[in-house]
Every structure is written in structure tokens, then in C-alpha cells.
LOMI-329714 format. One record per residue: residue in three letters; x negated, y, z of N, C-alpha, C in turn; residue number from 1. Coordinates in pm, 1 decimal, always signed. Atoms other than C-alpha are relative to their C-alpha. Last residue first. Layout:
BEGIN
+------+----------+----------+----------+----------+----------+----------+----------+----------+----------+-----+
: type :      n.x :      n.y :      n.z :     ca.x :     ca.y :     ca.z :      c.x :      c.y :      c.z : seq :
+------+----------+----------+----------+----------+----------+----------+----------+----------+----------+-----+
:  Ala :        X :        Y :        Z :        X :        Y :        Z :        X :        Y :        Z : NUM :
...
+------+----------+----------+----------+----------+----------+----------+----------+----------+----------+-----+
//
This chain:
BEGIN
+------+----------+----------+----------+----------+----------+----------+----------+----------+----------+-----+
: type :      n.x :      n.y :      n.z :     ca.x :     ca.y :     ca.z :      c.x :      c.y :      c.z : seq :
+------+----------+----------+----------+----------+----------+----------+----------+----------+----------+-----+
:  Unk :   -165.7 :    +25.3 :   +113.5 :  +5434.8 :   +184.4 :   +226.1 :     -1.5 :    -86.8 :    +50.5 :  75 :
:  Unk :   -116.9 :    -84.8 :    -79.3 :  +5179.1 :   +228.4 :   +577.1 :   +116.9 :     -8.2 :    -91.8 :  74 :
:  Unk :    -44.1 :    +57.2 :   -139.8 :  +4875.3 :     -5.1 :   +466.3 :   +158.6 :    +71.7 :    +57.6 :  73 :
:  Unk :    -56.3 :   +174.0 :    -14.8 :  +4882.0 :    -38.0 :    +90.1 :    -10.9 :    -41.7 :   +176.0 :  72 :
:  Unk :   -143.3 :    +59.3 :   +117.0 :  +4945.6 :   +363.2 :    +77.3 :    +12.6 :   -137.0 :    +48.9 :  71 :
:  Unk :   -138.4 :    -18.9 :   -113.6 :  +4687.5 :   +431.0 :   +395.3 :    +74.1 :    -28.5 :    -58.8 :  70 :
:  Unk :    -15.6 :    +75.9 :   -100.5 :  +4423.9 :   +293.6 :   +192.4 :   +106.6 :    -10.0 :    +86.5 :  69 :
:  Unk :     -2.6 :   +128.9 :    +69.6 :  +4485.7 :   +445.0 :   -113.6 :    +44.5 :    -87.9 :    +57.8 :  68 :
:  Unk :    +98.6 :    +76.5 :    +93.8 :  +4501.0 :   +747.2 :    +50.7 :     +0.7 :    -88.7 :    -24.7 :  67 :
:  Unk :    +47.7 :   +165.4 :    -96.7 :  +4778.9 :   +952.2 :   +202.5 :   -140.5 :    -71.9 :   -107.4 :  66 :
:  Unk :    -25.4 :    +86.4 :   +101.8 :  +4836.6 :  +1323.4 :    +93.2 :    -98.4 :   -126.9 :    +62.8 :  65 :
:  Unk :    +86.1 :   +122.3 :    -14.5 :  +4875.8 :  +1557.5 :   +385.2 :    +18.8 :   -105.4 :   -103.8 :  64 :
:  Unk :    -97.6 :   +103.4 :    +26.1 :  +4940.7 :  +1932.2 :   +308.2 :    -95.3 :   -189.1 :    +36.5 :  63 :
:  Unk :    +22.1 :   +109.0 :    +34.3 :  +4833.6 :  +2202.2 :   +495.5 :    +12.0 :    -68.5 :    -74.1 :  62 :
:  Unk :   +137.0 :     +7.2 :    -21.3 :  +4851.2 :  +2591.1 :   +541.6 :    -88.4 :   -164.2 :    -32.7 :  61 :
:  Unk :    +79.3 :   -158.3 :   +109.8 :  +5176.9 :  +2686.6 :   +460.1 :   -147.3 :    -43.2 :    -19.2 :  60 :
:  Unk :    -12.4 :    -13.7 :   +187.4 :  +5283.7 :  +2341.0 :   +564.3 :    -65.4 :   +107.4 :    -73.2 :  59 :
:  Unk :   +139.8 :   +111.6 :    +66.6 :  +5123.8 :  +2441.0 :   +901.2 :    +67.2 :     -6.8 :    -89.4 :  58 :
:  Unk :    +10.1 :    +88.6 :     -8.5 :  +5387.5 :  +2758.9 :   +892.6 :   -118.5 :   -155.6 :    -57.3 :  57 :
:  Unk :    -72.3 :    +80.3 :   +117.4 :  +5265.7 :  +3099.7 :   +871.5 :    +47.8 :   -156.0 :   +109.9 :  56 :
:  Unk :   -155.5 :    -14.1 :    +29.3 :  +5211.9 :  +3427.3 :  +1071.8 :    +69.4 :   -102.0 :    -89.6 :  55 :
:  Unk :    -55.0 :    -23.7 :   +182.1 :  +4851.2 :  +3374.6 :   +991.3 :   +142.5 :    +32.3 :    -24.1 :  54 :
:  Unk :    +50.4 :   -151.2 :    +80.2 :  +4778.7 :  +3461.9 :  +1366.2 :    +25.7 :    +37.8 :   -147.9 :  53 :
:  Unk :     +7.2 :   -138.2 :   -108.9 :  +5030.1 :  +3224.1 :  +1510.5 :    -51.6 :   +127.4 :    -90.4 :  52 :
:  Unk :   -123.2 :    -62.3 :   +112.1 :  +4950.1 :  +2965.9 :  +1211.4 :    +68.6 :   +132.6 :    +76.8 :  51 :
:  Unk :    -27.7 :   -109.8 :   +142.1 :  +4608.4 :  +2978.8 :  +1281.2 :   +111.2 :    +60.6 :    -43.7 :  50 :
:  Unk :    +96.9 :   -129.6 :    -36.9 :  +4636.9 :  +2893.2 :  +1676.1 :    +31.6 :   +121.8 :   -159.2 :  49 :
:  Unk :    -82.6 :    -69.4 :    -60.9 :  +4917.8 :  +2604.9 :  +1598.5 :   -103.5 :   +183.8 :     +8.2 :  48 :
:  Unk :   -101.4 :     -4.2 :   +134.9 :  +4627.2 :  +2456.7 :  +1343.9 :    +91.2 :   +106.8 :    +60.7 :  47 :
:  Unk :    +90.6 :    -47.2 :    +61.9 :  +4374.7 :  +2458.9 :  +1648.8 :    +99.9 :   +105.4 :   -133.4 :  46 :
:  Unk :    -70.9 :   -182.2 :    -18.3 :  +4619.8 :  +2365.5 :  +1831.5 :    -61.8 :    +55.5 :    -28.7 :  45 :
:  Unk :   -112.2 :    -64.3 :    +41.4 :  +4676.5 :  +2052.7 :  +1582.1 :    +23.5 :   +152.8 :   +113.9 :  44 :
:  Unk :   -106.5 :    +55.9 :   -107.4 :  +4291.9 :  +1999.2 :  +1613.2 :   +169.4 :    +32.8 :    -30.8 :  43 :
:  Unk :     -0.9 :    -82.8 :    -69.1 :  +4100.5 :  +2038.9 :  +1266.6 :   +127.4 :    -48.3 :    +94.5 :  42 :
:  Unk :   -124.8 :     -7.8 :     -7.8 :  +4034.8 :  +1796.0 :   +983.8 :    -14.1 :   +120.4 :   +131.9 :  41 :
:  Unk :    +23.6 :    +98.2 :    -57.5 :  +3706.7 :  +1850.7 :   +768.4 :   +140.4 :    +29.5 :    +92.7 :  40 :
:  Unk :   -126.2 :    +82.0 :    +44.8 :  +3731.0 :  +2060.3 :   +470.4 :    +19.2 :   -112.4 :   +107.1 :  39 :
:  Unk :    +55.0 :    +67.7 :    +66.4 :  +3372.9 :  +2186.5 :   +521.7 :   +138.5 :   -126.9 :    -57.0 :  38 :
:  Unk :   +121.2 :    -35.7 :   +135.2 :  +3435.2 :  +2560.8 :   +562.5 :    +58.4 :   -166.1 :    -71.0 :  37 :
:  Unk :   -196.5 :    -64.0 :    +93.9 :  +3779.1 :  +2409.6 :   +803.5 :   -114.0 :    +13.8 :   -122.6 :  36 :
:  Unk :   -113.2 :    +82.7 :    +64.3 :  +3506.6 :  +2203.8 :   +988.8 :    +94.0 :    +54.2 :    -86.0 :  35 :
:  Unk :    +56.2 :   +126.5 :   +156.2 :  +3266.2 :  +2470.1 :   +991.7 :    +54.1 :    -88.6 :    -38.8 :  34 :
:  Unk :    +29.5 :    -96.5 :   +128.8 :  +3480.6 :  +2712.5 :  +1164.9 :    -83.5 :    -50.3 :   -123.3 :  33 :
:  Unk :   -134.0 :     -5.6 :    +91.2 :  +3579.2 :  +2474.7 :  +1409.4 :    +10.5 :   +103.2 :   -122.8 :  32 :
:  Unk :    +24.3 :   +154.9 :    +62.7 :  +3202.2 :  +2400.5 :  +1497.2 :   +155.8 :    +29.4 :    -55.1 :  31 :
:  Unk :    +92.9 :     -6.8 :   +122.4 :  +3194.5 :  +2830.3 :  +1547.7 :     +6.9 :   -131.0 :    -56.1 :  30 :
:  Unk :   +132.6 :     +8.1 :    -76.3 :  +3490.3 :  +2826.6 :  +1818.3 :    -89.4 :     -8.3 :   -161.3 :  29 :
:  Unk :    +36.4 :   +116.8 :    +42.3 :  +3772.1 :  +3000.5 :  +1701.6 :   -121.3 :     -4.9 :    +28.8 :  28 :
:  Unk :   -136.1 :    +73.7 :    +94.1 :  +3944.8 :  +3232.7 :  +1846.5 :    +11.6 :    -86.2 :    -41.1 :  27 :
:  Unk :    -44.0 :   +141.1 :    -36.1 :  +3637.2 :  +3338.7 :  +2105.6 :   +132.4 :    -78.1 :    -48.4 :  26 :
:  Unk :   -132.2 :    +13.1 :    -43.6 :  +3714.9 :  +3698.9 :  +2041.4 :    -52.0 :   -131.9 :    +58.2 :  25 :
:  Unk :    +28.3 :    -63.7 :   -149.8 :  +3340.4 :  +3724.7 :  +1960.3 :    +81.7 :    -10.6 :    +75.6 :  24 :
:  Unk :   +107.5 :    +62.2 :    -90.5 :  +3355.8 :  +3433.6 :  +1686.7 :     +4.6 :    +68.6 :   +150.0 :  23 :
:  Unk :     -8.1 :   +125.8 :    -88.5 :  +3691.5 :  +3525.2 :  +1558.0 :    -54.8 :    -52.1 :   +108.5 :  22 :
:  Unk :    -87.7 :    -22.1 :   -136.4 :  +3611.5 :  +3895.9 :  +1592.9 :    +55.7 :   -146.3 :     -5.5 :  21 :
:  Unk :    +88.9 :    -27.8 :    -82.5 :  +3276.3 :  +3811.0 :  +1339.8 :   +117.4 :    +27.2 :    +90.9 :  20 :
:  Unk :    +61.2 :   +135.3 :   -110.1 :  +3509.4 :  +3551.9 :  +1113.6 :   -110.5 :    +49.5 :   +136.2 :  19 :
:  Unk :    +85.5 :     +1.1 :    +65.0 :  +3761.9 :  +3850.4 :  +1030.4 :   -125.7 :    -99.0 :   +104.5 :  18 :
:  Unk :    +99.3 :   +134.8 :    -81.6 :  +4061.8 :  +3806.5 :  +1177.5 :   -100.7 :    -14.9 :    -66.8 :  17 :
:  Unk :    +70.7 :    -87.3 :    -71.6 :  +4283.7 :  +4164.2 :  +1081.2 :    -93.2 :   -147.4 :    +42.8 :  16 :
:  Unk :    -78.2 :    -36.9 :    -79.5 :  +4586.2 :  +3935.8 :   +886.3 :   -121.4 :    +87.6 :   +133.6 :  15 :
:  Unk :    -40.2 :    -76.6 :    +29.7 :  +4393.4 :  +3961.8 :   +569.0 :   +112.8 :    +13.0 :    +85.2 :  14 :
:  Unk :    +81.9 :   -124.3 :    +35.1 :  +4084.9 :  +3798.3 :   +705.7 :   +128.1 :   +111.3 :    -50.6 :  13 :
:  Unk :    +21.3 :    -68.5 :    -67.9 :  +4291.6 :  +3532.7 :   +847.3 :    -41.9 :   +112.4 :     -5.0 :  12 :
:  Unk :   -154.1 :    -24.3 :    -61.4 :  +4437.4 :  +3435.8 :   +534.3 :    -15.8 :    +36.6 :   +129.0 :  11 :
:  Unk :    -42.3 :    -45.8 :    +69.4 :  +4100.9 :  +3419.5 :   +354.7 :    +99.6 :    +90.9 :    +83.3 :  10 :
:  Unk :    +85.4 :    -88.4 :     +2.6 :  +3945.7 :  +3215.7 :   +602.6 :    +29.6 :   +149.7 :    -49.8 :   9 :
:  Unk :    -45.8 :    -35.6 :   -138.3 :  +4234.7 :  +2976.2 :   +564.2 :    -80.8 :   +151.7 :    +76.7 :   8 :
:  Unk :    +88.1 :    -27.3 :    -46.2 :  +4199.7 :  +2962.7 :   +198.9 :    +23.7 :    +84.6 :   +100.6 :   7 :
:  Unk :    +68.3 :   -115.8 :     +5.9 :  +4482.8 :  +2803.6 :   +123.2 :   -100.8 :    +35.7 :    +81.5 :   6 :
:  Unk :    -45.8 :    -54.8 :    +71.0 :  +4649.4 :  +2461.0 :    +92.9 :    -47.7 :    +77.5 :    -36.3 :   5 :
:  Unk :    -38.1 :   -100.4 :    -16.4 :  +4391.1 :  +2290.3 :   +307.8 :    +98.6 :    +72.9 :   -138.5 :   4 :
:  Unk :    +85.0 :   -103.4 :   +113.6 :  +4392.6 :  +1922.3 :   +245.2 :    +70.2 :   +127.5 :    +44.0 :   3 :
:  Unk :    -49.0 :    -68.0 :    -17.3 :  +4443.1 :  +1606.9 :   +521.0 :    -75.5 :   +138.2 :   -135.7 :   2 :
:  Unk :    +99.3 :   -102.4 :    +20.6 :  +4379.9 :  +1286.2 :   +418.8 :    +72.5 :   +135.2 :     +4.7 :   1 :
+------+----------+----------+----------+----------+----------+----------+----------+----------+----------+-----+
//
């Protein structure tokens, strides 16, 4: 399961990316803007895209904690 560290929205907004020059820019498409809202996973150049403009590393921005399921399948 993948979890946003920070509020990605956030972190664009205070590098000049505010979600109306996402949309017009075409930066992010609007369904990838609801997936991140809705915590849902996002492409990795999707990810590469943010961290560009966020000036960060995915870690900065991710972390992946396994689930139950994935524990008694992948340990």
C-alpha cells in the first residue's frame, strides 16, 4: 500500500503549481488529481513529474508499507 507522506497539493502550490495552471498547463491530468485527493496510487511518471516540480525525492513524497497480505506473501 502506497501512502502519501505530504500533502502533495500543498507542495505544489508552494512551488508556483497551483491546481488551475496544473489543469491548464496540462501537468496533471484532472483523474490524476483525484487519485492523489483520493489516496489512490499514481503512475511512477506521474510521481517522477511531482518530484521535478516539488524539487523532492519520491521518498519525500511516498512511503510504501506492505499489508498483511503482502507480509505472509513476500516475508
Amino acid at each position: 500500500m502506497i501512502i502519501y507522506k505530504v500533502d502533495i497539493f500543498k507542495e505544489l502550490k508552494s512551488h508556483g503549481f497551483n491546481q488551475t495552471r496544473l489543469q491548464r498547463e496540462n501537468l496533471l491530468s484532472k483523474q490524476t488529481m483525484t487519485n492523489i485527493k483520493a489516496g489512490k496510487s499514481i503512475s511512477l511518471e506521474t510521481l517522477n513529474r511531482i518530484c521535478v516540480m516539488c524539487r523532492m525525492q519520491p521518498g519525500d513524497i511516498i512511503e510504501v508499507v506492505p499489508t498483511d497480505e503482502e507480509k505472509v506473501k513476500y516475508f
